[in-house]
Every structure is written in structure tokens, then in C-alpha cells.
N, C-alpha and C positions, 0 to 999 in steps of 0.2 A: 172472188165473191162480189156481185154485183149489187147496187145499190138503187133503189127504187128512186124515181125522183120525187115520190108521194114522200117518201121517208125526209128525203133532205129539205122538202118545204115544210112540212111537220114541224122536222126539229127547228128552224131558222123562226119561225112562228110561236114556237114555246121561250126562245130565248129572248125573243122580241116582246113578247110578254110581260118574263122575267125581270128587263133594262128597268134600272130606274137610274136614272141621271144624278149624279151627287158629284155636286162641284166643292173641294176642297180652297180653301184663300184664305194663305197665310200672310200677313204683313211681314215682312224682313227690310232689313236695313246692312249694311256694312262698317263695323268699322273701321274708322280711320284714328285710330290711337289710344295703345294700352301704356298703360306705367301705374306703380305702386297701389295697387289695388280700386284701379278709376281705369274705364274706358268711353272713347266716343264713337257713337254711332250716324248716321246719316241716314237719313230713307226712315223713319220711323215718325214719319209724320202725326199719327193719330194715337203714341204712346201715351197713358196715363202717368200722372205723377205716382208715383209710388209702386207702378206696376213690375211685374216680374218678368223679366225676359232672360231668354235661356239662348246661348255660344253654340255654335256649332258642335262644340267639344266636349257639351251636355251640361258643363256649366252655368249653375244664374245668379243673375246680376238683376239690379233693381234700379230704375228707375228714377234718379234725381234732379238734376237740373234738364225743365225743357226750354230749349234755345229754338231762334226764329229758324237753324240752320243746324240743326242738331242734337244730339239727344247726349247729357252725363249722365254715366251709369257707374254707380258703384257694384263692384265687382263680390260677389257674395261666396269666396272658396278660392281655390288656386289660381291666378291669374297669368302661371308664365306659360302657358299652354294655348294663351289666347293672340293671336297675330292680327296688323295691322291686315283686312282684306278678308277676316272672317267675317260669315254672316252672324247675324242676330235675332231673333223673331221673337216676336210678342206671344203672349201668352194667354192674354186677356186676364189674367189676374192680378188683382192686389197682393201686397207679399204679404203670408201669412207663417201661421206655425199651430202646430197639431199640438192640442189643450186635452183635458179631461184627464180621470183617476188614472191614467196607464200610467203617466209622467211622474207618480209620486213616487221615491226611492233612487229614482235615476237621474243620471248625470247626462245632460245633455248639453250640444251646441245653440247657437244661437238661431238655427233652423228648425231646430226640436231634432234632430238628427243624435239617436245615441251614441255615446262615446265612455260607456262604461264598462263594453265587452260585456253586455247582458243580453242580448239579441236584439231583436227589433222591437219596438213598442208599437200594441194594437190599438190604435185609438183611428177612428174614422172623424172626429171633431176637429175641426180648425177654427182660429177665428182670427182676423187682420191685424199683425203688428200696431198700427194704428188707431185709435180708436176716440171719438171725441167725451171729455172727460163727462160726466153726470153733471146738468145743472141743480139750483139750487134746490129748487121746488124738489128736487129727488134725491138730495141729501136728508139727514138728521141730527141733530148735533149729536158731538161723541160724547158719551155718558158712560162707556161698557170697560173697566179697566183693560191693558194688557199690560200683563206683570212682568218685565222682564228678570225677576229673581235676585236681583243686582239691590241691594240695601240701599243704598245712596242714591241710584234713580227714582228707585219706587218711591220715594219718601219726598227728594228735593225735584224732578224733571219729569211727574209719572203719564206715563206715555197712556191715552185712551183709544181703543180700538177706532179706524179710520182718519187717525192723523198721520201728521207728515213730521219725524223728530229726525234733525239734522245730527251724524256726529262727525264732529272735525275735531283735526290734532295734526299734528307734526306724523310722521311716519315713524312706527314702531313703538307707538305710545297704546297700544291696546285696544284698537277701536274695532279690529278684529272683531277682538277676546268678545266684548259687549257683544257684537252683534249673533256669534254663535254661539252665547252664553242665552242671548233671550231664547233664541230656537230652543235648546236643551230646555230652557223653562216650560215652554208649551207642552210639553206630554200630556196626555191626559186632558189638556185644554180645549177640545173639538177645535184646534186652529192649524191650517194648509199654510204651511211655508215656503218659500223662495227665497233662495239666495243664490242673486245675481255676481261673477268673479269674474270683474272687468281687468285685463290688462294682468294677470297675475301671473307668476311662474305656475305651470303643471305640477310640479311637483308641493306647491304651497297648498293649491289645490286638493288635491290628492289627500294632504294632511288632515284637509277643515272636512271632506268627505269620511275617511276613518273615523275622527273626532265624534259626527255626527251620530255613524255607524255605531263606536261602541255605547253612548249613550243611548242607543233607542231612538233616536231622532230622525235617522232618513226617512223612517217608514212616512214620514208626514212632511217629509220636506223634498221640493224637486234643486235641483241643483243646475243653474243654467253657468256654465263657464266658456268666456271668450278670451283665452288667455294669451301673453305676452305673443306668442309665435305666431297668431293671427291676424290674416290683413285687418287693415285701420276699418272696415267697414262693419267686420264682424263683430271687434268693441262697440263700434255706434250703435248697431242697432239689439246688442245683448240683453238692453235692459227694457227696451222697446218689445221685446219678443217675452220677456218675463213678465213684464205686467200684463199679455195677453193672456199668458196661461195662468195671471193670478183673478184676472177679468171673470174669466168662467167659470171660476168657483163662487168668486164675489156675486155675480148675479145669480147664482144656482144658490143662494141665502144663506152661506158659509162665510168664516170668517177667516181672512188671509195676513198674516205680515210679508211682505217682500224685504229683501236687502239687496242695497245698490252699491257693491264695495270695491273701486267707487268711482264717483263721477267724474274724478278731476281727470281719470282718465280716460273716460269716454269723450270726454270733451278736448284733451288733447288729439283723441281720434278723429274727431267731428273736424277738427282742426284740420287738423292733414288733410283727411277728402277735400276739405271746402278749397282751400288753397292750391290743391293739383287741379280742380276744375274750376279752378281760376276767378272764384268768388272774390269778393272786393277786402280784403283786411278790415278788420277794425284793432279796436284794445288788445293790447297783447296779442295781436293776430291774430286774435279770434275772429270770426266771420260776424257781421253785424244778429244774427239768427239763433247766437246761445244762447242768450235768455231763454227762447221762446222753446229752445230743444229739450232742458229743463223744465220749466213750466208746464207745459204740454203733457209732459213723462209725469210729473208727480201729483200734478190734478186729479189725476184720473184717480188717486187712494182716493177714499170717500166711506160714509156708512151711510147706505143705501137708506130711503124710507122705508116702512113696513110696505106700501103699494108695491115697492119691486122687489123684495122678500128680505129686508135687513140684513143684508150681506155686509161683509166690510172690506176695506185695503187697508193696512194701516204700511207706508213706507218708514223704514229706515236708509235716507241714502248715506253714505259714508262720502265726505270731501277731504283729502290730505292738504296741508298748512306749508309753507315755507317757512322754517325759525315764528311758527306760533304766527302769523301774520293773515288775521281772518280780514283784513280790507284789501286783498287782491282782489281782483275780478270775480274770479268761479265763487269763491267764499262768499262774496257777499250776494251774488246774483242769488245762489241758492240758499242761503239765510234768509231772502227776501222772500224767497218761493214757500218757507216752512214753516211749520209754526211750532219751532221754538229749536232751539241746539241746545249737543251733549259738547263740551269742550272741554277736551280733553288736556291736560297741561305736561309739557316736557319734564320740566324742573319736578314737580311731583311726582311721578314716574319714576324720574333717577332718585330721588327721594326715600323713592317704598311706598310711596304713597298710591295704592293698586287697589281698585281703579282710580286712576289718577285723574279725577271730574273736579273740574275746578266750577266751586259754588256762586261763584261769584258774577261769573259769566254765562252759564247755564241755565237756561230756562224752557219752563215747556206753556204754550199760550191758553193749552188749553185743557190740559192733562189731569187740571186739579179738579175740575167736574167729574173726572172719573175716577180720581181717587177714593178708594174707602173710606167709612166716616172713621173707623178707626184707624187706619193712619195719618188719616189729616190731624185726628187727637194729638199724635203723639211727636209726629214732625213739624208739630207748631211753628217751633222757635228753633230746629234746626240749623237752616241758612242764616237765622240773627249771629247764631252764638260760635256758628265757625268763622262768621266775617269778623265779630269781636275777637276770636281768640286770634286769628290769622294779624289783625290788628296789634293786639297785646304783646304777640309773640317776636313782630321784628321790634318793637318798643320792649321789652326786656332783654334785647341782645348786648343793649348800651351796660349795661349790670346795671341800675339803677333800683334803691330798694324798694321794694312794692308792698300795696298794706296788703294785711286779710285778704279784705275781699278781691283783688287782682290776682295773689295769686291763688286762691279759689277758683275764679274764672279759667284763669291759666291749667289750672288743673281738669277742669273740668273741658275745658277745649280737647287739653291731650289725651281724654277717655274716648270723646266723642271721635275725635280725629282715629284711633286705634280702631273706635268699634266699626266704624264705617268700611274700612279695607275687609276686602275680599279675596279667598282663593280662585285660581283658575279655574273652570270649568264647575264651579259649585254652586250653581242658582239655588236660592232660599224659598220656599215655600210662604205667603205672604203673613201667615200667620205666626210665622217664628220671627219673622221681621219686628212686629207691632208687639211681640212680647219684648225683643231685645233695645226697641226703641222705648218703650215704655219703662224698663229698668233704668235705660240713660237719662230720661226725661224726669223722672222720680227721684232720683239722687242713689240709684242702689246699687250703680258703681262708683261713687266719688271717692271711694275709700278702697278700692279694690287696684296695687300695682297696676302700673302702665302693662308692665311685661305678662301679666296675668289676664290682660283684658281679653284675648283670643279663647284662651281655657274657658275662662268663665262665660266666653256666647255659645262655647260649643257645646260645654255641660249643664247649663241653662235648658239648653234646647232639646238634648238627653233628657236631661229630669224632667222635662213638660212634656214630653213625648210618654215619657212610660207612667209617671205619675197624676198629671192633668190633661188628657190628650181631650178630654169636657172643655176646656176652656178653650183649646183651639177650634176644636170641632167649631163653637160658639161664635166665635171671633170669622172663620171663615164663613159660617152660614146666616149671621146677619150683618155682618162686616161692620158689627159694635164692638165696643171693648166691654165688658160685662159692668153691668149696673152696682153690684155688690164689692166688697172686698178681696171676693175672691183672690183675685192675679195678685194682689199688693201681699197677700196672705202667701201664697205660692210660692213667690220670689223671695219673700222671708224665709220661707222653710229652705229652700235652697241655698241661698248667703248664709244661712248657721254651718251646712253641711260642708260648703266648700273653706275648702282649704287653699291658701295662696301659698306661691312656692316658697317665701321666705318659712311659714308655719310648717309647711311640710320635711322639711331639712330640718328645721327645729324638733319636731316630732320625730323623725330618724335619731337625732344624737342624743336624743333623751333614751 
């Protein structure tokens, strides 16, 4: 079959038409040396700090120290798959992480990448690890409480939406517990949670996600974890990538708690990178640049002005202690960053004394503006009269006789001390607090057994639930303690009813 030459010019004409010219130009570089989750590259002349660049091998890696003569990149995922002589290429992107509602319930890495066996999360939203914090003119002061349920916080350290409350303690003294105790508090509280699980075993993990799960609390909490098994880079920037996705709620006029648990390891992470790319030591070998890795990260909590829709961040970072020792480096750098720490005490702890929040040293800067006026009532003299008893109490060791009124005091310490401790996993609603502070403040347990004191906050709380659930109602909706006798009336009718175990044995063998 022969072919017209009208036809072959036709077509050579339509396709010459068709041409459009599209020049493709990638920047690439080579590197020249991987080791423990850091590589260097060459030839990337025009990389941005912070940018995303992606291995041959599909891998990426980010952007950290730019040199006159080369580029350190922290390696973002598996690194022994990466060889000296692979190429590199830019991306043109900041490193980011996919934010918005898909994220609530699930567990993710520090990429936003699921890792809960729930399939892929549909969100098109991203926003950059990075972000510069809100100045002042676009803050508010914190006025709005957050309750973390916890009797002895709310009362003595109480945390207000868009602060920053440091908690530190030795390791295995509960600081956990605190932190997934306020989550379980928020039900109900229109408040989007994160908690950040820096450095942890998988399987710890695992545990604080179940925890969550049977109380009802994932639904509202995202869960970012960079745990033990992952390069030092993916600790660094875990919490970096969580306050992004707590960012987007916060400007969308919602209100956010994060948790950072905790930094002392993110910071031994920051460590390692800084020292494999050959940054200069400082203190403790830490790179002269913690502070400001910290500082940087927990600025950005904030409660927005009403102009950019009163959103808030309020952080918890968590920092672990060596033998109680808060004038290390990390301790004090981020003590200096917060406004105010929970200190949590060894010896208390082994004690029984749960939560183990030493009064003494704990404080919040700014938390009492957001306090209710009825708790501020009734926590007046709380911190006076456990620093007196705690006083009293090593001064009565010597047996020395004491009058009346010491050991009154004394007595009166060891109710307070008894009613303060809390079960696991049991956050208080804040209006059962101010009734049971209000009995201690009152005197209407000074006469009720040390060993009866648990009984009587829980059957207190019973009998005001089904008998005066008015007063509470009252108490939460203008967050006064009621003008009349009522409560004092209440807790009278209650103290007649209850019976202490010594009466109750008594009443058996009669």
C-alpha cells in the first residue's frame, strides 16, 4: 500500500503544531557520606534550609546544615539503603506534614504517615513543620481554665488554656499518668488533643493508645509517635510536626492541648544529629542551638486574639530529672521557656503519695487568672498548710510533746495530705473538686479517720450527685460557690449518714 507524499506532509505538520517544548531541570547533588541517620551531599547549591529532598531510593531527607561546600541532611526513614554516590534532588519544598480532622483518632509518625493499620488518612491540608511563633499584638492573656481533673493541680498549679506547664520528675514517678489523665479529662470539653511519644518503647505506646481508646478519648486526640527504634532525626522533629497539626486547629479557632513526652529526649536526639554533622559542642555536648530548639517549639502555644478567631495551644512538655536534679541543662533551659512546672517527687511516690506533686516547688505563672472563683475560695490556704504540715511533720519525728494546737495542725495536714491523692486514670469533674475542697477547708473532715478519708470523698460525691446535683450544676455554671448555706447544709446531712469503719464493725457486733 502506497503512501501519498500529500499525506506524510499533512501529518509532519499536525505534529509540528502539536510540539510544545517543556524543558524539565532538576537540581541534584551526590552524596558523599551516610552514617547513623545524617548524610552529605555535594552539588546542591541552591538548597533551602529546611527543605525536603528525596534519595534515589525514594527516601527523604531534610535539609540542615548549609556549608560553603556542601549540604547536611538529616535523613527522614531508613538510611542503610542509602550509598556513598547516590544522587539527591531537591524538591522545592519546605518539610511539611498533612494537618486537618482526618488525623483525629490515629496514630501517626512523624511525617503524618499512618502507622495504626487503619488505612490511609484522606486529608489534602498540609502545613510546614516549622512555623514562626504569634507575636504579642496577636496573643491574649490566658483567662479560659483547662481542667486537667487532677485535684492537686487544679487547685495548687492550674493550668489556663494557651500556656506552657512544664512536668518534670525522675523517671517512673507518674508524669505519664498526668499527662493522659488530663486527655481523658477533656471529653466533652470541645478540646483537639496531641500527644507527642518521643523516644518511647512501641509497645508503651501502644498501651497509652488502648488507655485512650477505652476511655473515649481517641476520638479527639491524634497521637504522633517517634519511638525508641527510630533514627535520631524522626525523634527531633516529632514534636515539630505535632505542633503543626495542633497549628491548624488553633487558627481554625479551636482549642488544642499538645504533649511533649518528652523533650529530654528529643534533645539527646538533636544531640546525636548535631555531633555527626560535626557541629561545635557545647554544655553537656549539647550543640550551642538547644535552647533555641526548645524555645522556638513551645512559643508557638499561644491563645490567639479574637482578630485571628481565639484559638489556643496550651503545651504540656514533659522533661525526666536525674536523682530529682532540676539544675541540669535541659531542666533549666526549659523551666526558663514555661511558665510554671509540675514537680513531681521520687520519695513521694515511693511514699503513696499519688500524684506525687511536690507543693513546694510547683508552680504555674499564670494559671491563677484562670482559675474559678470557686476554687480559688477554697484552695486559699492549701499550699500554706501542707508546707506547715510537711514542716511539723519531720519536727514531730524527734517524739517531742506537742500542744493542742500542733497536733491539730498535724492532723489536719494528714486529711489534707490523704484527700489530695488520686486514683489512676480517674479525672474529677471540677465541681466535685470545690465541694471536696470545701469540706477540707471547713473543718468537716477533721474528725473523720485518716483511713476513712478515701470513702468519704467518694460517698460525698455519690450523695451530691444523686441528692444536690443543683449545687453542682450551680458551682459549674457560674463557677461560684453558692451565696446561701446551702453546701455547708449538704455536707451536714451527709457527715450524719456516714459511717466510719471503726462505727461500722461496731454496728455489726451489736
Amino acid at each position: 500500500m502506497s503512501i501519498k507524499t500529500e499525506e506524510i506532509s499533512s501529518l509532519i505538520k499536525k505534529q509540528l503544531a502539536n510540539y510544545e517544548a517543556t524543558i524539565s531541570v532538576e537540581e541534584t547533588g551526590t552524596v558523599t557520606y551516610v552514617g547513623d541517620g545524617v548524610a552529605r551531599a555535594d552539588g546542591l547549591e541552591n538548597a533551602m534550609a529546611g527543605e525536603l529532598l528525596e534519595f534515589s531510593n525514594g527516601v527523604y531527607g531534610m535539609a540542615q546544615n548549609l556549608e560553603s561546600n556542601d549540604v547536611g541532611i538529616v535523613i527522614l526513614g531508613e538510611y542503610t539503603g542509602i550509598r556513598e554516590g547516590d544522587t539527591v534532588k531537591r524538591t522545592g519544598r519546605i518539610m511539611e506534614v498533612p494537618v486537618g480532622d482526618a488525623l483525629l483518632g490515629r496514630v501517626v509518625d512523624p511525617l503524618g504517615r499512618p502507622i495504626d493499620g487503619l488505612g490511609d488518612i484522606k486529608t489534602e491540608k498540609t502545613r510546614p513543620i516549622e512555623h514562626k511563633a504569634p507575636g504579642v499584638m496577636e496573643r491574649k492573656s490566658v483567662s479560659v481554665p483547662l481542667q486537667t481533673g487532677i485535684k492537686v493541680i487544679d487547685a495548687l498549679v492550674p493550668i489556663g488554656r494557651g500556656q506552657r506547664e512544664l512536668i518534670i520528675g525522675d523517671r517512673k514517678t507518674g508524669k505519664t499518668s498526668i499527662a493522659i489523665d488530663t486527655i481523658i479529662n477533656q471529653k466533652d470539653q470541645d478540646m483537639i488533643c496531641i500527644y507527642v511519644a518521643i523516644g518511647q518503647k512501641e509497645s508503651t505506646v501502644r498501651a497509652q493508645v488502648e488507655t485512650l481508646r477505652q476511655f473515649g478519648a481517641l476520638d479527639y486526640t491524634i497521637v504522633v509517635s517517634a519511638s525508641a527504634s527510630n533514627p535520631a532525626p524522626m525523634l527531633w522533629i516529632a514534636p515539630y510536626a505535632g505542633t503543626a497539626m495542633g497549628e491548624e486547629f488553633m487558627f481554625g479557632g479551636r482549642d488544642v492541648l499538645i504533649i511533649y513526652d518528652d523533650l529530654s529526649k528529643q534533645a539527646d536526639a538533636y544531640r546525636e544529629l548535631s555531633l555527626i554533622l560535626r557541629r561545635p559542642p557545647g554544655r553537656e555536648a549539647y550543640p550551642g542551638d538547644i535552647f533555641y530548639t526548645h524555645s522556638r517549639l513551645l512559643e508557638r502555644a499561644a491563645r490567639l486574639s479574637d482578630d485571628l478567631g481565639g484559638g489556643s495551644m496550651t503545651a504540656l512538655p514533659v522533661i525526666q530529672t536525674q536523682a530529682g536534679d532540676v539544675s541540669a541543662y535541659i531542666p533549666t533551659n526549659v523551666i526558663s521557656i514555661t511558665d510554671g512546672q509540675i514537680f513531681l517527687n521520687a520519695d513521694s511516690f515511693y511514699a503513696g503519695q499519688r500524684p506525687a506533686i511536690d507543693a513546694g516547688t510547683s508552680v504555674s505563672r499564670v494559671g491563677g487568672d484562670a482559675q474559678i472563683k470557686a476554687m480559688k475560695k477554697v484552695s486559699g490556704t492549701l499550699r500554706l498548710d501542707i508546707a506547715s504540715y510537711n514542716e511539723l511533720a519531720s519536727f514531730a519525728q524527734f517524739g517531742s510533746d506537742l500542744d493542742a494546737a500542733t497536733q491539730a495542725k498535724l492532723a489536719r495536714g494528714q486529711r489534707t495530705v490523704e484527700l489530695l491523692k488520686q486514683g489512676l486514670h480517674a479525672p474529677q469533674p471540677v465541681e466535685q473538686q470545690v465541694v471536696t475542697l470545701y469540706a477540707l477547708a471547713h473543718g468537716y473532715v477533721d474528725d473523720v479517720p485518716v483511713d476513712d478519708i478515701a470513702r468519704f470523698e467518694s460517698e460525698l460525691a455519690s450523695y451530691m450527685r444523686g441528692n444536690h446535683q443543683d449545687l453542682y450544676d450551680q458551682i459549674t455554671q457560674s463557677g461560684q460557690l453558692p451565696g446561701d448555706d446551702s453546701l455547708d447544709d449538704a455536707i451536714k446531712a451527709f457527715k450524719q449518714s456516714f459511717q466510719t469503719s471503726a462505727e461500722a464493725s461496731q454496728a455489726q457486733n451489736d
